[in-house]
N, C-alpha and C positions, 0 to 999 in steps of 0.2 A: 504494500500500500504506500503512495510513493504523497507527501503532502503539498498539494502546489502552491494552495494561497492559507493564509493564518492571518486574521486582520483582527486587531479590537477599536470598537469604535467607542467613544466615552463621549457623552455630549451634555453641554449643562443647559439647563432649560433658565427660561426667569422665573420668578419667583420662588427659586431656591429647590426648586423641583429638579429632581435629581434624576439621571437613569443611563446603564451602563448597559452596553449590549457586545456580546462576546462570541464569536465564531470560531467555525475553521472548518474549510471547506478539503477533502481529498476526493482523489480518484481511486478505485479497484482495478486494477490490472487483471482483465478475464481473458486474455488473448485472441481479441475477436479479429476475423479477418476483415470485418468493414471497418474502416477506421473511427467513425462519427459513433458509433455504438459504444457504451463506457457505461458504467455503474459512478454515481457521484453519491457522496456519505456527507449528508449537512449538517454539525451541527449548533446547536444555536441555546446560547444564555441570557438571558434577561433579566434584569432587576433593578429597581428604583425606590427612590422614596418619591411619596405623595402623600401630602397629608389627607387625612379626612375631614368631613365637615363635622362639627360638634353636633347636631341636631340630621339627624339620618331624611333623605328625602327619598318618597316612595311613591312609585308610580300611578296610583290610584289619588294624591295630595294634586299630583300635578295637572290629572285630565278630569277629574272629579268633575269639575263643570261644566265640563264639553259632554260624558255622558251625561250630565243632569237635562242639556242640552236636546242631545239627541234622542233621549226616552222620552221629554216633552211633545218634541216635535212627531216624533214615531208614533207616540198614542193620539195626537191631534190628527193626522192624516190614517189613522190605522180603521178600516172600519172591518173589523170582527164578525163573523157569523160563526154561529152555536156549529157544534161540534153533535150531530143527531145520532150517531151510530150504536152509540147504548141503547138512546129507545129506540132502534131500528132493532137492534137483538133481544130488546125486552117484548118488544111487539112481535117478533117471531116468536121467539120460547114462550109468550102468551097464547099463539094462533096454534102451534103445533100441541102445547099442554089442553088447550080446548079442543079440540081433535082427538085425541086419544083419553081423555079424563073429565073433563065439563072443567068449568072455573076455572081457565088458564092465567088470569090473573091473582087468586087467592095461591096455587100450586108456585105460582112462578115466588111469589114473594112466599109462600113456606120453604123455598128453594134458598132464597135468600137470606132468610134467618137462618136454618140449619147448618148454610155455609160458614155465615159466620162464628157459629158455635167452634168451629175447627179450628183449635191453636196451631197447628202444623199441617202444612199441607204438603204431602211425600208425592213427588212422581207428577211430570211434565202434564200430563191432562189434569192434575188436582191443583196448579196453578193457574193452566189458562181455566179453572172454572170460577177460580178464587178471583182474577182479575177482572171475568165476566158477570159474578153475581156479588161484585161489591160494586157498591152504586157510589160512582167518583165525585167530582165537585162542579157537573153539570147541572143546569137546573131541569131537574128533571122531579117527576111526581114525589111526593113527599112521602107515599107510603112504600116507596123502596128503602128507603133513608128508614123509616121509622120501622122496617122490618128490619134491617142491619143491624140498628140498634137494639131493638130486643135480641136477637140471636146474640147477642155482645155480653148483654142482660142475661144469660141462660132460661131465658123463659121459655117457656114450654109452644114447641111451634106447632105440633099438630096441631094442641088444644087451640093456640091463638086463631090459628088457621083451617079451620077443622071445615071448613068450606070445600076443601080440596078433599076431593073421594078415593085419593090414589092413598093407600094406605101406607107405604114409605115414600121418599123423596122422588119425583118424576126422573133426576138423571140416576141415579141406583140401578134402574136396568140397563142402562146404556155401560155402566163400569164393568159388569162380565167379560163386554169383547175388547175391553183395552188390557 
């Protein structure tokens, strides 16, 4: 390994700011037949003083009012439409629970309580059911909500819901083929 150039560069900044930067550049000798072909080994030291500021400055101090700014402006121009997809699948699992049971509504919300009764929910289908029959922060009918919340309550959800003729939960048959 043969050293061609070694340079140290020391430079003073102003205001006392200091910083020294240290090399050394070689070649590898690989015996190539094209000549322009080489292996080069860089390498490089840095260090300096710089003071720091007494009081720490963070990037959310600095743009804090540009977003205050921009979330203004984004809700003045933003015009929002309801998100309907829950009661698109509550009004399904009502239309199919009447179909096969009577009271698709009473069944669907005994459905809803029950769920909530379940502190752990094991296994990929007993998640998406957990995220389908808990009623999110749409505005949506209050008697989903007020069913959630009793299942929450451990109160008794046949009894509550005893309207519903299916004698356990409507998806409990559907759980065999999963």
């Amino acid at each position: 390994m043969d050293v061609v150039n070694c340079h140290v560069i020391y430079t003073v900044f102003l205001k006392t700011n200091r910083k020294i930067d240290a090399g050394a550049i070689a070649t590898v000798n690989v015996d190539e037949p094209i000549a322009w072909r080489s292996i080069v080994s860089i390498n490089n030291i840095q260090g300096g003083f710089y003071p720091l500021p007494a009081v720490p400055t963070y990037p959310w101090d600095k743009w804090e009012d540009t977003f205050a700014r921009s979330v203004k402006h984004f809700q003045e121009l933003a015009d929002f439409e309801t998100d309907d997809s829950r009661l698109f699948i509550y009004t399904l699992l009502e239309v199919l629970m009447e179909r096969q049971h009577g009271n698709g509504h009473q069944c669907l919300l005994r459905s809803i309580c029950q769920n909530a009764q379940v502190d752990e929910h094991v296994g990929m289908f007993s998640e998406i059911m957990d995220v389908v029959l808990r009623p999110g922060k749409e505005s949506i009918a209050v008697a989903y909500t007020d069913a959630f919340v009793a299942g929450k309550a451990d109160a008794d959800c046949m009894r509550l819901y005893s309207e519903c003729r299916v004698p356990s939960n409507f998806l409990d048959q559907y759980l065999d083929y999963v």
